[in-house]
C-alpha positions in Angstrom: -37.3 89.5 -0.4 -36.3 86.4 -2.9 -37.8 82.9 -2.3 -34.2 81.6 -1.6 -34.2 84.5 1.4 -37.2 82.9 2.6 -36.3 79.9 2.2 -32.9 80.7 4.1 -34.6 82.3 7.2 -37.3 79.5 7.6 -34.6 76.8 8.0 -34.3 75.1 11.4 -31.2 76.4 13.1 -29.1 74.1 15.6 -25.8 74.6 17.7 -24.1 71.1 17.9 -21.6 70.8 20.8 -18.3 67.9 20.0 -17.6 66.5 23.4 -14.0 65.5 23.9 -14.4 61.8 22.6 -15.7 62.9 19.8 -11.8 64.3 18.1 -10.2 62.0 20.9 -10.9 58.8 22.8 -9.1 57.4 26.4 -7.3 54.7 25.3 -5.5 56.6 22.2 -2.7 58.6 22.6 -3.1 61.1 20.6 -2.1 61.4 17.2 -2.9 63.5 14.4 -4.5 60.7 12.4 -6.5 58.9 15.5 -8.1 62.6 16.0 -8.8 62.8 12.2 -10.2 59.5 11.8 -12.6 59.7 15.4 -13.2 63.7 13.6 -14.6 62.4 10.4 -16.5 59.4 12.3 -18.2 62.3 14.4 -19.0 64.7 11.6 -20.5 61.6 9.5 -23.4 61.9 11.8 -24.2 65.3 10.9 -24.8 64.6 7.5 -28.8 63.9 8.3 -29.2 67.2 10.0 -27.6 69.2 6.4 -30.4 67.0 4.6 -33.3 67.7 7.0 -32.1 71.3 6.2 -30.5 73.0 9.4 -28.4 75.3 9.4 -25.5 74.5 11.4 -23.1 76.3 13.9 -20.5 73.6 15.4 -18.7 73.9 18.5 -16.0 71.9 20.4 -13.9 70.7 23.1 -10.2 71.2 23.2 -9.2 69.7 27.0 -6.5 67.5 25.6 -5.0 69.4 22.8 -4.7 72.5 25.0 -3.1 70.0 28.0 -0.7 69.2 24.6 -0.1 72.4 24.2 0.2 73.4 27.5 3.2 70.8 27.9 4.8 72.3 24.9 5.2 75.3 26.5 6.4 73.6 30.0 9.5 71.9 27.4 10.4 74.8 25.1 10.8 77.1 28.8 12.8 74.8 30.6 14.8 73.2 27.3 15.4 75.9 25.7 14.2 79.3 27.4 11.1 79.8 25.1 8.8 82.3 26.8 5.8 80.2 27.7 2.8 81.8 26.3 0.1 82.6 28.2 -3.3 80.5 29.0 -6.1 82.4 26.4 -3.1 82.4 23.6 -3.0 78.3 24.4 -6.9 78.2 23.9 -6.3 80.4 20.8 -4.2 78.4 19.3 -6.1 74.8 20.5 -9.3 76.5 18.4 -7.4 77.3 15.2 -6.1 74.1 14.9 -8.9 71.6 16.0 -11.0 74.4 13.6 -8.7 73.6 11.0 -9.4 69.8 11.3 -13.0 69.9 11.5 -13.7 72.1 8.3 -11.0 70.0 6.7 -12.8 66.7 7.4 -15.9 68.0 6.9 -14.9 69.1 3.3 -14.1 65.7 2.8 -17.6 64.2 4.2 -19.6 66.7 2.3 -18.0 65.9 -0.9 -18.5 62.3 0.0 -22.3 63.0 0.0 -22.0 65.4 -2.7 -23.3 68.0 -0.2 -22.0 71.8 -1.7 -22.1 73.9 1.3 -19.7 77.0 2.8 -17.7 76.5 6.0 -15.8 78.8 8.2 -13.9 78.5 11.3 -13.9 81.4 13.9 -11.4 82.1 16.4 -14.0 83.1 19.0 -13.5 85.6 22.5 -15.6 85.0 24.6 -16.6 87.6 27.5 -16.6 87.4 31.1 -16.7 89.9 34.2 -13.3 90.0 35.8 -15.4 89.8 38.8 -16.9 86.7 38.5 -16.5 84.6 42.1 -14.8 81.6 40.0 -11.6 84.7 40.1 -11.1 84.4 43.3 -11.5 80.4 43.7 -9.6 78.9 40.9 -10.8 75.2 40.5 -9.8 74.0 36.7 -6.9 71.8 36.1 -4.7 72.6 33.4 -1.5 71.5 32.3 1.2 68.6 33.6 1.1 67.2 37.0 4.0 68.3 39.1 6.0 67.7 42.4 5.1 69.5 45.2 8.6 70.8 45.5 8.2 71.8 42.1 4.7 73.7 42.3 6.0 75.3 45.3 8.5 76.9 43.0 6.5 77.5 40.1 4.4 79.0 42.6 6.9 81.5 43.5 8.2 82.5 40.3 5.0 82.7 38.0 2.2 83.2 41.1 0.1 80.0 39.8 -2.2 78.0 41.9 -1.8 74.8 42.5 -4.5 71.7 43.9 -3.2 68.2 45.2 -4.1 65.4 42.5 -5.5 62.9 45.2 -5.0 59.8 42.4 -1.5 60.8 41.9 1.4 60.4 44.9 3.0 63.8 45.6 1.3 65.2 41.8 0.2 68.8 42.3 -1.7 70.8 39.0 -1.9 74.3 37.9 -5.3 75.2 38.7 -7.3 78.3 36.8 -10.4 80.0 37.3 -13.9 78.6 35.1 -15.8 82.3 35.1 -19.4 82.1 33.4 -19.7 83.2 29.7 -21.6 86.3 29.4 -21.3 87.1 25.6 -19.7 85.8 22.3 -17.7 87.8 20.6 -18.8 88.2 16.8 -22.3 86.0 17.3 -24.3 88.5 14.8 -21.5 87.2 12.5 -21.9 83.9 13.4 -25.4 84.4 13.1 -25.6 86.1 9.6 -23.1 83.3 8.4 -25.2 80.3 9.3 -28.1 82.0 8.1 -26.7 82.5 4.5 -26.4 78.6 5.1 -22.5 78.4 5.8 -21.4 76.0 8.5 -19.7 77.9 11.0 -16.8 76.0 13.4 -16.7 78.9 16.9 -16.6 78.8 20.6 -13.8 76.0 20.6 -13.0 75.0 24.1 -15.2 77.2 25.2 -14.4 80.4 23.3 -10.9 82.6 24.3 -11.8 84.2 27.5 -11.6 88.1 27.8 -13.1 91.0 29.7 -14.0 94.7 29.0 -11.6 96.6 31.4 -12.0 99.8 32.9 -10.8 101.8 29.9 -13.3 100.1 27.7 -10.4 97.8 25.8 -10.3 94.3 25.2 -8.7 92.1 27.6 -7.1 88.7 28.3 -8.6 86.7 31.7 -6.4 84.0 32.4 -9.2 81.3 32.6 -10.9 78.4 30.9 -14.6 78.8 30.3 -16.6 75.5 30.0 -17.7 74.6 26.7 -21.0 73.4 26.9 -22.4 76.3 28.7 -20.2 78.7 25.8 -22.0 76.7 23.3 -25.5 76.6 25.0 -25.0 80.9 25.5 -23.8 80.7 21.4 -27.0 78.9 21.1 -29.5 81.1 22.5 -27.8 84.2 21.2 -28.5 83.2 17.6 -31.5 81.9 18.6 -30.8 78.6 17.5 -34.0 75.8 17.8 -32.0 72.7 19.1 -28.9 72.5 20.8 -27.0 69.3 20.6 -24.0 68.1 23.3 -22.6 64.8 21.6 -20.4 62.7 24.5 -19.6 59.8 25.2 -22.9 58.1 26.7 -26.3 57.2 24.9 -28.4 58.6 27.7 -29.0 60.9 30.8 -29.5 58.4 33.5 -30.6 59.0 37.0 -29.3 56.7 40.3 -26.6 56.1 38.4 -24.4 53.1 38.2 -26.9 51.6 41.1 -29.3 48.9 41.0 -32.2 51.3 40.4 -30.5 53.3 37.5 -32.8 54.4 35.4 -32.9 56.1 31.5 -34.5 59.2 30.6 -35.1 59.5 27.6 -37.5 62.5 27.7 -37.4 65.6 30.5 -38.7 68.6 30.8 -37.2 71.8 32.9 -38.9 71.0 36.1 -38.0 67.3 36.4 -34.5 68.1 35.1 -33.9 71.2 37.4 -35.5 69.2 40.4 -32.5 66.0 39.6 -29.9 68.5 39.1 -30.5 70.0 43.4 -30.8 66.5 44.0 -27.6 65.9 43.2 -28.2 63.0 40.5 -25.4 64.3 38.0 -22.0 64.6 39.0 -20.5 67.9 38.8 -17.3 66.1 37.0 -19.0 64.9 34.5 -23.1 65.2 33.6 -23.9 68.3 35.5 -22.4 71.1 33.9 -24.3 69.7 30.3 -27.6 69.5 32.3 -26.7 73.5 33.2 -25.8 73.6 29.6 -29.4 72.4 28.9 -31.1 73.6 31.0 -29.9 77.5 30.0 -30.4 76.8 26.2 -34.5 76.1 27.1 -34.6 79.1 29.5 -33.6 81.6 26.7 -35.8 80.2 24.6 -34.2 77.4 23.1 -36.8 74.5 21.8 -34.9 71.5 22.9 -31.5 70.4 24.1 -30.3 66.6 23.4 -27.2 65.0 25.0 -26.6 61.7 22.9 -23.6 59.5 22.0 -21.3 61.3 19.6 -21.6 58.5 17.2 -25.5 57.7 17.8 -26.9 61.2 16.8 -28.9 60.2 13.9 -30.8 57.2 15.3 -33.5 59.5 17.3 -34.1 56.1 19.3 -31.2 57.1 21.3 -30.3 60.3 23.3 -32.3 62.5 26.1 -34.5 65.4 25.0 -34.8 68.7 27.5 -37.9 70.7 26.6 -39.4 73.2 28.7 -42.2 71.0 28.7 -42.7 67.3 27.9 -43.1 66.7 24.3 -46.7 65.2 22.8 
């Protein structure tokens, strides 16, 4: 074996997660140039981890854009009797062109830094069990809000569910099943990519979801899967060191928003595990990146960080998971 093989092997790996507000922020609408801009701010931050020599693999969210697309299809049935396209081709579709973004900025920030480096974006299955519980208990909005008048025929004609919006009079939303990722699709690729040193873009949105049916083929599950815990199982299957989830807060916090809040900068599994049953992370927001977390360590993962999307190279700031505290 070469020293450049060596060298290659040797080099820290780590699975960075783009929350939502990292290609997208609340009070913007949307554009194609407001999700490049917030894109290349984001990837700016990864430039330190390319110097400190890691290897990258780079996942991301795609709620909005797939909502986008979702509405797409609502218009092009009922304007002009486009077949709408079913949920895993949306998420498809979300991943090769939020992919196509992020290894186009990121050409553009590398060459910035003069940074020569390969990059590759995967559109990624993920697998599931067709009998995971979440099947029979759908509980992910997707899609446009609707009237109830109008769910109830949507209902009828396509056999979606739908859940009451309880912030919006009379609004009712598709709702889908979130079934656990089991495997990634293609992750000794993935693997063997990032190894050679190429930064690999997979697992958008959490990865396409699909199943292995009874005749041993390939199959669609008409689901979302979230991405953090995707990314986290990416992670660990490529045995990845560090696992990063950039969002939109600095810290993990517990008592939350109360006059005893408190940062946490460090945690280990135990303390971690023993705040998550206690119910200090909401399950709409924090809880399902402490599960994230919490699985990467588990499988052997070093550490898991949840930071600020735009704070990830100032080590001051974020909150490190290890399996034990760190000296």
């Amino acid at each position: 074996m070469g020293q450049n093989e060596t060298n290659r092997i040797m080099n820290k790996l780590a699975v960075v997660a783009l929350g939502g507000n990292a290609l997208l922020r609340d009070n913007q609408i949307g554009t194609i140039d407001e999700q490049e801009q917030n894109t290349t701010d984001t990837l700016e931050n990864l430039v330190f981890l390319i110097r400190e020599g890691y290897d990258l693999v780079i996942s991301h969210g795609n709620g909005p854009q797939v909502g986008n697309i979702l509405l797409r299809n609502d218009a092009g049935e009922s304007v002009y009797g486009i077949p709408q396209m079913p949920l895993d081709i949306c998420v498809a579709d979300s991943q090769g062109g939020i992919g196509y973004m992020i290894e186009r900025m990121l050409r553009n920030v590398l060459k910035k830094h003069n940074i020569q480096k390969e990059i590759v974006t995967l559109v990624t299955q993920v697998l599931v069990d067709i009998n995971d519980p979440a099947f029979s208990n759908p509980s992910k909005r997707v899609g446009k809000t609707y009237s109830r008048e109008q769910s109830q025929k949507i209902a009828a004609e396509k056999s979606w569910e739908f859940r009451e919006e309880i912030k919006v009079k009379d609004g009712w939303r598709r709702v889908v099943p979130s079934p656990k990722p089991i495997a990634i699709m293609n992750e000794k690729v993935i693997e063997y990519l990032t190894r050679q040193g190429t930064i690999v873009i997979a697992a958008g949105g959490g990865g396409v979801p699909v199943y292995i049916d009874e005749n041993q083929n390939v199959r669609p599950a008409e689901a979302v899967i979230d991405k953090d815990l995707a990314s986290s199982l990416l992670a660990a299957r490529i045995k990845a060191d560090e696992f990063y989830i950039l969002t939109d807060v600095s810290f993990v916090y517990i008592n939350y928003n109360k006059p005893d809040q408190e940062i946490k900068e460090f945690l280990n599994h135990k303390d971690t595990l023993k705040y998550l049953n206690e119910g200090q992370f909401s399950e709409g927001s924090m809880a399902p990146k402490i599960r994230a977390c919490l699985q990467f360590i588990e499988q052997g993962g070093k550490k898991s960080v949840i930071t600020e999307a735009f704070k990830l190279e100032d080590k001051s700031y974020g909150t490190k998971i290890t399996m034990e505290y760190e000296d």
